[in-house]
C-alpha positions in Angstrom: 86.1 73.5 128.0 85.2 70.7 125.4 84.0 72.4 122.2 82.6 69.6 120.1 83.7 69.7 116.5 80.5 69.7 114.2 79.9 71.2 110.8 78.6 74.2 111.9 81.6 75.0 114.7 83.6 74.6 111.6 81.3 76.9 109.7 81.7 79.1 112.6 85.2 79.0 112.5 86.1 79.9 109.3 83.5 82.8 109.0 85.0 84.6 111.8 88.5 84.2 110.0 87.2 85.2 106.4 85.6 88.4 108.3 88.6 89.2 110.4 91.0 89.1 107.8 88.8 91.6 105.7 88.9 93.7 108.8 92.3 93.7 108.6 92.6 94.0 104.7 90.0 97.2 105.0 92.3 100.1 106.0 94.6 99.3 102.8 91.1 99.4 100.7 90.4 103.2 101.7 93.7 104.9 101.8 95.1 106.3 98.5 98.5 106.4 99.5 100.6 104.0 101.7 104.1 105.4 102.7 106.8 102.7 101.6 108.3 102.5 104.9 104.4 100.7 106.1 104.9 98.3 103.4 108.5 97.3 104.7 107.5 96.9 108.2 104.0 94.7 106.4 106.0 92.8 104.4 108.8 91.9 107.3 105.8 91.3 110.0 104.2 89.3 107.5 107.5 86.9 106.6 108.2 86.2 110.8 104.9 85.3 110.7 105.5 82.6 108.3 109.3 82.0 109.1 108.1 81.2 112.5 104.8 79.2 112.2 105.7 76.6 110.3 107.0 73.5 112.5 110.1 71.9 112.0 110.2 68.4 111.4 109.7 66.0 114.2 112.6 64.1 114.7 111.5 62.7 118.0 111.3 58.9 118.4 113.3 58.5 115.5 110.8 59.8 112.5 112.9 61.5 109.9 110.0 62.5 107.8 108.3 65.6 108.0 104.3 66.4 108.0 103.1 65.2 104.6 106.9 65.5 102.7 109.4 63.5 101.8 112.2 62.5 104.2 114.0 65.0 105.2 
């Protein structure tokens, strides 16, 4: 399937992340008290998450640089 990318696709887009991620956000919003082990296991879920979604530099076909940096 071919989605074609227009202004309102990317309008589309970004309003279903802004209302999942206060979906996500809303159980911290109504409970008084969160245990400290639930923040551990957030804050470790949280730093894989960005630990493993950022792409190493390409070093294929002999580029040393990496997405917008300087060379690595």
């Amino acid at each position: 399937m071919v989605l074609e990318v227009t202004l309102i696709t990317v309008f589309i887009a970004a309003l279903i992340t802004a209302l999942t991620t206060g979906l996500g956000a809303l159980p911290l919003a109504i409970s008084t008290k969160i245990d400290q082990k639930w923040l551990s296991i957030g804050a470790a879920v949280a730093a894989m998450i960005l630990v493993f979604s950022w792409p190493p530099p390409s070093t294929e076909h002999g580029h040393t640089r990496s997405r917008d940096g300087p060379p690595v």
